[in-house]
Every structure is written in structure tokens, then in C-alpha cells.
N, C-alpha and C positions, 0 to 999 in steps of 0.2 A: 559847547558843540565840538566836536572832532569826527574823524572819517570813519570810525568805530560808530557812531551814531549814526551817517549817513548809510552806510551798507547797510545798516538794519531797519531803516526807513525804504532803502530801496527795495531789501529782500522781502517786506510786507507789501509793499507797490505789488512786486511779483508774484506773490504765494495766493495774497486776499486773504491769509491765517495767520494768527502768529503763531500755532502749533511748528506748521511746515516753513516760514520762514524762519523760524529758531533754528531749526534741523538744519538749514540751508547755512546759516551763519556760525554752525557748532557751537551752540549756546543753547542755554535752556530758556523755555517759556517764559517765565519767570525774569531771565533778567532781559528780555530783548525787551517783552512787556515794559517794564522799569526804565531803561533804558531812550523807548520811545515816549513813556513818561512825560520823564526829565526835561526831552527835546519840547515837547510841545510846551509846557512851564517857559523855560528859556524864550521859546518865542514868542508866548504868549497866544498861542493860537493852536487850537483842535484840529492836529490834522489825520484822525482816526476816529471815524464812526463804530463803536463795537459794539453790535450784532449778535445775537447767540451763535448764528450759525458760521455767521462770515466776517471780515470786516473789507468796511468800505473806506476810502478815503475824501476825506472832506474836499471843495475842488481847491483850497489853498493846501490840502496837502498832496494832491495829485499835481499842483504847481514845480511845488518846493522838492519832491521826489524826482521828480524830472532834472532840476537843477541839481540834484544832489546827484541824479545820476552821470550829469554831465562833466563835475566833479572828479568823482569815484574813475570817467574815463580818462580825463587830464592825467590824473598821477598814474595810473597806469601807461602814458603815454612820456611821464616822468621817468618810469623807471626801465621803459625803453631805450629812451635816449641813453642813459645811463652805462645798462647794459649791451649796445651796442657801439660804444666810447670804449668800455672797455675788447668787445670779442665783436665785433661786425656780424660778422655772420655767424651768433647763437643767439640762445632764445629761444621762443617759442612763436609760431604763427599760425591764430585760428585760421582756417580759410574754409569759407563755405560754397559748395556746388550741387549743382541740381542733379535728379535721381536718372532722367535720362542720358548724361552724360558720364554722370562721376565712375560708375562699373567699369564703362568704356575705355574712360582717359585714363584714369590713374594706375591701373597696373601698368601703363607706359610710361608715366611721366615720374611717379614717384620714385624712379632708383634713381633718375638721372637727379631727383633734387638730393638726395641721399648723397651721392657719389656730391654734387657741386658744393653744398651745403652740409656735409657729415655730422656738426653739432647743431644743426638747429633741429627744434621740436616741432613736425607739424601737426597738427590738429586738425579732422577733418569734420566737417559737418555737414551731411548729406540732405538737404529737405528742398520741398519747391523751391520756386525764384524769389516768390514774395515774401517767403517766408527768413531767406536766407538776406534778403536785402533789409527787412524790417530789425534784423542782430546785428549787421552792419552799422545802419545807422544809428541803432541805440548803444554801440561800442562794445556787443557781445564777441564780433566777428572781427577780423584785420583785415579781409579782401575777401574777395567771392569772385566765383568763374562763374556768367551769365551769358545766357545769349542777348543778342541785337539785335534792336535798337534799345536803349537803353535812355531814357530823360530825365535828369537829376543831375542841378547843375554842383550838388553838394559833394560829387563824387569824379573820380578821374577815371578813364577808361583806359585803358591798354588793350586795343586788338591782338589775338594771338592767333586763330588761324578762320580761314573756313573750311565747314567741314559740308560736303554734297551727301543730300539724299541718294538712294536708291529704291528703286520700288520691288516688294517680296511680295512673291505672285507663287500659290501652290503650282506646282509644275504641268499638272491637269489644263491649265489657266492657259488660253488663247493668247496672252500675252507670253508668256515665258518662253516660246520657242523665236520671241525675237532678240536678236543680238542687242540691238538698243532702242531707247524711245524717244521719240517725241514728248514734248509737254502736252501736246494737246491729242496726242491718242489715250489720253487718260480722261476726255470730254466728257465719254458716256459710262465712265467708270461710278462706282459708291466705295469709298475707302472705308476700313477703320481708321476708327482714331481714339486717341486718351481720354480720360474725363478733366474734366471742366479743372483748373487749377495748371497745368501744367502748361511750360511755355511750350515742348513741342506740339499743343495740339493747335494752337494760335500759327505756329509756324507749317503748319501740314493743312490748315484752313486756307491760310494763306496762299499753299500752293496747287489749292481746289481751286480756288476764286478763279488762280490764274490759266487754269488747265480747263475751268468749266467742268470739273466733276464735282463728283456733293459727298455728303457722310453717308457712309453706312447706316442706317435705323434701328432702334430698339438695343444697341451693346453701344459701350462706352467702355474701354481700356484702364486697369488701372497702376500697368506698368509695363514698362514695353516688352518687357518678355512674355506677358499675357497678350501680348496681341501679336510677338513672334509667332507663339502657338496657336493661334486662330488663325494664320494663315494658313499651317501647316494640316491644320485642321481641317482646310479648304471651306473657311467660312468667308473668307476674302483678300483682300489685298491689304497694303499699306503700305507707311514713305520708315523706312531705316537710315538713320543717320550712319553714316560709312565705319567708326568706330565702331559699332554696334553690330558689324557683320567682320568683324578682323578677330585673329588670333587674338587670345587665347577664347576668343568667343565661339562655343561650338555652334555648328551649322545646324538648324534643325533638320528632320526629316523632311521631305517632300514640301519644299521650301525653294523656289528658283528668283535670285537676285538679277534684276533685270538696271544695268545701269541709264543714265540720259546722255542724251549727243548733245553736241557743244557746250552751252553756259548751263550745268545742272542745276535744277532747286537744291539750294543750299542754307546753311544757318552759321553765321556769323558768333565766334566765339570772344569772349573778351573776360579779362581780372579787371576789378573796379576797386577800389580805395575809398575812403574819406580823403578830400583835399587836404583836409585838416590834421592827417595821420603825420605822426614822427617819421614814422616807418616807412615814408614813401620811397625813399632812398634804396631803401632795399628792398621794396617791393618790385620796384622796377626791375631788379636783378632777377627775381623770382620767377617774374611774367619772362624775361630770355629764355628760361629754361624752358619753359609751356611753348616758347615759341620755336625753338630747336626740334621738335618732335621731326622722325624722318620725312620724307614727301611721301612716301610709297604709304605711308601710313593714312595718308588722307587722300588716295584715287581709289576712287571706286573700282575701277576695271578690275583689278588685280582680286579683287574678293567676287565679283560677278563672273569673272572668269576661272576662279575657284571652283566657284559653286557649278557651274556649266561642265566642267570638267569632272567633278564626282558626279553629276546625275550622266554624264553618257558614259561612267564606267559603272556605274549600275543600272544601266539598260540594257 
């Protein structure tokens, strides 16, 4: 057995082919076939069901692939240590973030990691929360930026900022000519909102519950910039997270940001880890940078009062 054998056990785990995990492990059919063989001989035990069309893994070999995957992540967490003995800060770091945020954050954050970090390689991976957290802990990913509240004791949190809604109201809109809100003049409101997978839409539910308004019916969002232009569209309202109404982000047409008075509905951002990561050392560094962003970058006013300002110069 060696670690040439385990990748190729893992790469069928993840294919369910071995056409396609061949491809994955730049190898031919042929020998991964052989290969995974040989391994099951050695152990004496079947851990591939082969199928005409698919293959399955027997449940000692969905065991033993788990383990091997856990494996395949130690020594890559070997050859961390290694390379960051010799260069600290180079290398590479996957980091995964969710789709309502990452457009937003990272054309601000990524020069500053540039400029503090010049040689390391970042990696970005954009998909849901659950999606990006289930690469985490399978050792696809090094860290993810998630919102909060976050429960998994397997993992280390780092806060990095909050960021407050704002509610975009087409400018037609009974609300838009008020300078600020209340939570609860949103009572007899119906928002849009995302569909079903996305953490903003658990966190803009959340600030239904608390405001007494409800969803909007019959439309569900499937990215926020399709529900920027539904408001604009003067099909309704919605909650914009502050990033998401900043430079270099254009304003839509007939679009009026209306911020909240005192404590805003807001969403808690945070980097997360495996405790277990080498890397945690330097992750921490990482998460400084994300936490440096300016302040004016996360007040609302400054982009509501933007937007208030173009619409009375095109009135």
C-alpha cells in the first residue's frame, strides 16, 4: 500500500467512475483499475462494487476511503509545515466564500492580501456556505469566510467584521423618501428574498421575524444581483448587505437605499479553520488582513446617502 494507491481510492470515492477518476489522477483506466486491484488483494476485502454503468463502494470501502482521505490530508498538512519552515508566508491557501459576499469583499481585500503576503498563492472558491464548509472539513479547502452563528466544535472561528443591512426600496416606494428606518416600519412590508440554500436568506428571515414583515410570494432570488434588479424593476423591496451597495459596485437605476437608525440588522462575518490545521499560525495572520478593511467601508450612510444624492440630481 502507498499514498499513490490511496488517491486513487479516494479519486473513485469522488468520481463513482473510474473513467473519470483516472482523468482526475492523470492516469489511465487501466492502471488506476489494476492499481485499486492490487489494494483490495492486500487487504483482503472488496472495496468496489463494479456496475456497468457506475461504480459503488462496498461500506468497508466507503470506510477505508474516508481514512485514506484523512491520510492524503495529514501529509499535505506535512508538506505545509515544511514549506512554511522554510518561507512563512508562501504557499498556497484555498479559501472558500459564499456568493453573497465574495463579489463584494474581495476586490477590497485581495490587494491588501497581495501587498502583505506578495508570495503566497490564494485560491479562491466561491459556492454556498454548506457547500464550502463540507471541502473544509473534508481537507479540500484551508479556511472559509462564513456568516454567524457558526456550531462545530471541529473548527476555530475568527470574527472579522459586521457588516449592516440596508433596505433598497424603488424610489416610487413610500419608504424611500424617508431618511432612515425603523425596524418595525418594515411590519406590514413583503420582501424579496433568495432561494432556499443561501445563508443570506436565513439571515433576512431572520430580520422578518424581528420586524413582523413576511416574504414576498410566488419569486424566490437566485443571486443577489437578480433581486438588485427586481427592486429596480419595482417589483419590491429587499435587505442589501452594505458591501454590496459600495464602490466599485454600480448603483442600479431607480433603486433608493434607505439605511436603519441605531443598532442596524446586520450579519456577522468570520474565517474558520480546522483546529487541526498546521496552518493555523498563519491563518490568523490572514484573518488581520480581512480585519483591517476601512470603517467607512462598512457604514451604511455613506452609500445611502450616495444614492439620495444621484436621485435629487436627477430629479
Amino acid at each position: 500500500m502507498n499514498l499513490r494507491d490511496l488517491h486513487y481510492l479516494v479519486s473513485l470515492a469522488e468520481h463513482r467512475h473510474f473513467g473519470r477518476a483516472a482523468e482526475a489522477c492523470f492516469v489511465s483506466q487501466p492502471t488506476l483499475s489494476t492499481q485499486i486491484k492490487k489494494l483490495e488483494d492486500e487487504l483482503g476485502v472488496a472495496l468496489v462494487e463494479r456496475t456497468p454503468r457506475k461504480v459503488l463502494l462496498t461500506e468497508v470501502g466507503r470506510e477505508i476511503a474516508h481514512r485514506a482521505r484523512e491520510v492524503l490530508n495529514e501529509i499535505e498538512q506535512i508538506k505545509g509545515i515544511a514549506r512554511r519552515t522554510v518561507d512563512p508566508e508562501s504557499g498556497t491557501v484555498r479559501l472558500g466564500i459564499f456568493p453573497t459576499l465574495g463579489p463584494y469583499l474581495l476586490p477590497h481585500v485581495v490587494p491588501l492580501v497581495r501587498e502583505r503576503f506578495p508570495r503566497l498563492e490564494l485560491l479562491l472558491v466561491e459556492e454556498k456556505t454548506e457547500t464550502v464548509l463540507h471541502r473544509l472539513r473534508e481537507g479540500k479547502l484551508d479556511a472559509c469566510i462564513v456568516a454567524l452563528p457558526l456550531h462545530d466544535d471541529s473548527l476555530h472561528t475568527e470574527f472579522l467584521f459586521e457588516e449592516p443591512f440596508v433596505l433598497a426600496v424603488p424610489q416610487s416606494h413610500p419608504l424611500a423618501k424617508r431618511p432612515q428606518l425603523k425596524l418595525n416600519d418594515l411590519s406590514d412590508q413583503s420582501l424579496l428574498l433568495l432561494e432556499d440554500g443561501h445563508c443570506l436568506r436565513d439571515q433576512a428571515l431572520e430580520v422578518c421575524h424581528m420586524a413582523g414583515a413576511g416574504e414576498k410570494s410566488g419569486f424566490r432570488a437566485t443571486s443577489l444581483e437578480t433581486l438588485r434588479q427586481m427592486v429596480a424593476a419595482n417589483v419590491g423591496i429587499t435587505l442589501l448587505p452594505t458591501l454590496a451597495v459600495k464602490p466599485p459596485i454600480a448603483q442600479a437605476p431607480n433603486l433608493q437605499l434607505v439605511e436603519f437608525s441605531g443598532h442596524p440588522p446586520s450579519r456577522r462575518i468570520a474565517m474558520v479553520w480546522r483546529k487541526s490545521s498546521a496552518m493555523g499560525g498563519f491563518l490568523k495572520q490572514l484573518a488581520d488582513v480581512f480585519k483591517s478593511l476601512p470603517r467607512d467601508l462598512l457604514d451604511p450612510h455613506s452609500a445611502t446617502h450616495v444614492a439620495t444624492t444621484k436621485r435629487r440630481r436627477v430629479s
